[in-house]
N, C-alpha and C positions, 0 to 999 in steps of 0.2 A: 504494500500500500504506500501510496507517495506523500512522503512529506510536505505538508505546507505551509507557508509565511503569508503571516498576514500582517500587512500597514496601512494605519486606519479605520477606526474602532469607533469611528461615527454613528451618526441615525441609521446609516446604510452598512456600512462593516461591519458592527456588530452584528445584523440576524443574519446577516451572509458567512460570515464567520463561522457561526453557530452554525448553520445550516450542513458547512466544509465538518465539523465535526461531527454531526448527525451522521455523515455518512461512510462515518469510520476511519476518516484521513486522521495522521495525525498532525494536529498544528503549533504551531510556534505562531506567538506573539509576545507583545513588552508592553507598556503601559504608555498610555499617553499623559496629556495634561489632566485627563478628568481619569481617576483609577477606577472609577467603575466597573466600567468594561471589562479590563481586564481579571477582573475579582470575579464576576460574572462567569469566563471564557475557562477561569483556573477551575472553578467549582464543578464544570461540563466539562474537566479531562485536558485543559489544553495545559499545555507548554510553557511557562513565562521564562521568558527572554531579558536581559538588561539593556538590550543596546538593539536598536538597526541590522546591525552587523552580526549581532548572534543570531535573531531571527533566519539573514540571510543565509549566515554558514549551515545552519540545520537541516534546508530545506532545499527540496528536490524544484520546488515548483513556489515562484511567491506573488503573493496579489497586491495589489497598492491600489487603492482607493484615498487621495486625498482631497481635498475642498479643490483647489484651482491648481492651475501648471505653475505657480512660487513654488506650495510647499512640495508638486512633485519633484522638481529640477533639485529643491536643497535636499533635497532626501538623498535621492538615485542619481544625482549626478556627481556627488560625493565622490573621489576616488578611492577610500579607502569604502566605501558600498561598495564599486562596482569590484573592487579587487577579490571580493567576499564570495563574491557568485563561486558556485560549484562549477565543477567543467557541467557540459549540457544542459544546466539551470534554465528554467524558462520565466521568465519576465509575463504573468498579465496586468496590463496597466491599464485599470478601470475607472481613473481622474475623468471626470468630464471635462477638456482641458479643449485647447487649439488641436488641429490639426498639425501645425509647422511642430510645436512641444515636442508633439511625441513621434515625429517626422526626425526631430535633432536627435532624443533621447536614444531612438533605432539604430542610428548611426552609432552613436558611440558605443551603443551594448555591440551591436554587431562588429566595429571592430578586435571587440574584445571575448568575441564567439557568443556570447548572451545573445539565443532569440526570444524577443519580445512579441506580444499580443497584445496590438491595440483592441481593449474591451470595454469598452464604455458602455451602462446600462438604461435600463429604461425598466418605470412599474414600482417608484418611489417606495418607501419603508414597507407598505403594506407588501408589494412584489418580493422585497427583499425576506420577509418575515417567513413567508410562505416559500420561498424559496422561484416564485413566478417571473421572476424577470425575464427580460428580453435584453441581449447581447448582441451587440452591433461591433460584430469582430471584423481587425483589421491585419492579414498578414498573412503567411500560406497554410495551405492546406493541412502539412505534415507538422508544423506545430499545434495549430486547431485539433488534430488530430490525437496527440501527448496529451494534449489538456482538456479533454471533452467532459471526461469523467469527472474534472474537477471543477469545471463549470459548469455540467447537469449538476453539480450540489446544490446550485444556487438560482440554475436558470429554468425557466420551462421554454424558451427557445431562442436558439442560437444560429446567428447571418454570419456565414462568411460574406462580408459587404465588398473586397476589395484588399488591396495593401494596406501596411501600415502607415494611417492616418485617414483612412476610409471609413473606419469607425468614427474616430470623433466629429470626422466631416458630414454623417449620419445623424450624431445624433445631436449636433447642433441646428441642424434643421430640423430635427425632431425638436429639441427645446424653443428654438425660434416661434414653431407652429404652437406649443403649452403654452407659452407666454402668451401669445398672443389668443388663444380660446379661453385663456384663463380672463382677460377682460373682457372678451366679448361676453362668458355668461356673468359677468357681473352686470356688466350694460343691458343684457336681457332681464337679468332681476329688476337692477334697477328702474327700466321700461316697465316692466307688470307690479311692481308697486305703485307706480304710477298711475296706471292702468287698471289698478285694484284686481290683477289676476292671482288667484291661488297658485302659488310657487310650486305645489303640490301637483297641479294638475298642471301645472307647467311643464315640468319635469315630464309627468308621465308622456301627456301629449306631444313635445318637440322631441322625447326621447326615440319616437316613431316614425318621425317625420325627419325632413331633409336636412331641418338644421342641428343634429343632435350632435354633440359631441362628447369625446370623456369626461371633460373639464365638464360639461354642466351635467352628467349622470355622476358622477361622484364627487364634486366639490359644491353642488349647488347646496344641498344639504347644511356642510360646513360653514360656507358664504352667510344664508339665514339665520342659524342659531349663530355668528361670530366666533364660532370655534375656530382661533386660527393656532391650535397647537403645532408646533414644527414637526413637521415628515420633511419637506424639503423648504429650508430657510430662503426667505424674500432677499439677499442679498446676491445668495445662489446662482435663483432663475437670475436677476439683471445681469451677472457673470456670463450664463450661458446667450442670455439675448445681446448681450457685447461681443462673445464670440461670433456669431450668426454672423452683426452687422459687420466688426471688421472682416470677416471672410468674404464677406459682399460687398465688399464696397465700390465694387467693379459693376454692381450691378445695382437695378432698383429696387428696394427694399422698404418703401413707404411705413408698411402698416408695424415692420419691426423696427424701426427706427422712433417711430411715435410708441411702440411699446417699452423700448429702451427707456425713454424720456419721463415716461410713467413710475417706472419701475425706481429708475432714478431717485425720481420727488420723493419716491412712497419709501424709499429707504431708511431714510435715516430714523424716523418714526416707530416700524415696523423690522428694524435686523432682527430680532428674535425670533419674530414670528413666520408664521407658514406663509409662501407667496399668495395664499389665498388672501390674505390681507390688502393688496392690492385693490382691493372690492372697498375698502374703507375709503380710498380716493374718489370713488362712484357712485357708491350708494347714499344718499343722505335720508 
């Protein structure tokens, strides 16, 4: 059974984590800023580690999930990281990050025989809990391949999209489009309070109809009661919708560039909270 590293013990690392251990891998991890996690991951059998670098030497196979392409680069692009890789060690780096990141990141592991998989996910905490994500892989077949077993721990389906950088270039325009559904069903509440429509049958009836999307079958809910507890933090999405646009900038991009600008405002107010928060800029 293959060892595995895990970096990044967040909203999303941790049940993904957990998940890698559910299915009998053994794992190594270290503790981050908040010990939680790791007290958590010790009690379900894992591994604690003190360092990066232990993590790394232990493990056949290791994952990195951090917030943005900063903390991936200071981590992994360490030399005294990459020195640590095992010969054959496989790299999945699941950062929602740029495309160039983890474009640079490939190089330099590859010159130093580390192949890497870009795997950036999709199906926020709850996917992650359940183990349901969606992975938008970027790299060849015969590594996708080594590590399948270790990303059915966590995923219910997995795209070879492309090379590496084809993932993250996926799933920025997949967060481009969240971002962007995420205000339009606010804008649609906002309309039917207006309107004095039942949110209820709102729901049920556009759930059927043409304009339905995920954002308003499972955040409309949240949106009404104000529940905006963090699965994915409002600083995040503006992250991934700044990705989008600098990737675009070549091209026109209106309604994500007016979404960036939203996201923006609505930040500094709202960093704690779930990007469903954004609906507080909307709804009055």
């Amino acid at each position: 059974m293959k060892k595995v590293g895990f970096i990044g013990l967040g909203a999303m690392g941790l049940p993904m984590a957990q998940n890698v251990l559910k299915q009998g891998f053994e794992l190594n991890a270290m503790q981050h800023r908040n010990p939680d996690p790791i007290r958590v991951l010790e009690t379900q059998g894992a591994q604690v580690c003190s360092s990066v670098e232990e993590v790394i030497r232990n493990s056949d196979v290791v994952i990195s999930i951090l917030p943005t392409d900063k903390e991936m680069n200071e981590v992994l692009l360490s030399e005294d990281v990459i020195d640590t890789f095992q010969k054959n060690a496989i790299l999945i780096e699941m950062t929602s990050g740029s495309p160039d990141a983890i474009k640079n990141l490939h190089r330099v592991y590859q010159e130093q025989g580390i192949r890497v998989l870009d795997a950036p996910v999709s199906g926020g905490t709850v996917g992650a809990e359940k183990g349901a994500l969606t992975v938008m892989a970027g790299g060849d077949q015969s590594t996708l391949n080594d590590v399948e077993d270790v990303i059915n721990a966590m995923a219910q389906n997995v795209y070879l999209v492309g090379e590496v950088g084809a993932g993250n270039a996926i799933k920025a325009i997949n967060q481009m489009l969240a971002g962007i559904h995420m205000i339009a069903t606010s804008e649609a509440i906002s309309l039917a309070n207006e309107l004095e429509v039942d949110t209820n049958i709102l729901k049920e009836v556009i759930g059927n109809s043409s304009g339905a999307s995920w954002m308003l079958m499972n955040k409309l809910d949240s949106i009404v009661d104000e529940q905006f507890e963090p699965g994915f933090k409002l600083p995040l999405m503006k992250k991934d919708v700044q990705i989008a646009v600098d990737e675009g900038r070549a091209s026109v991009l209106p309604l994500a560039s007016l979404a960036l600008q939203l996201y923006k405002s609505a930040e500094k107010e709202n960093s704690e909270l779930d990007f469903a928060a954004i609906s507080k800029s909307i709804i009055r």
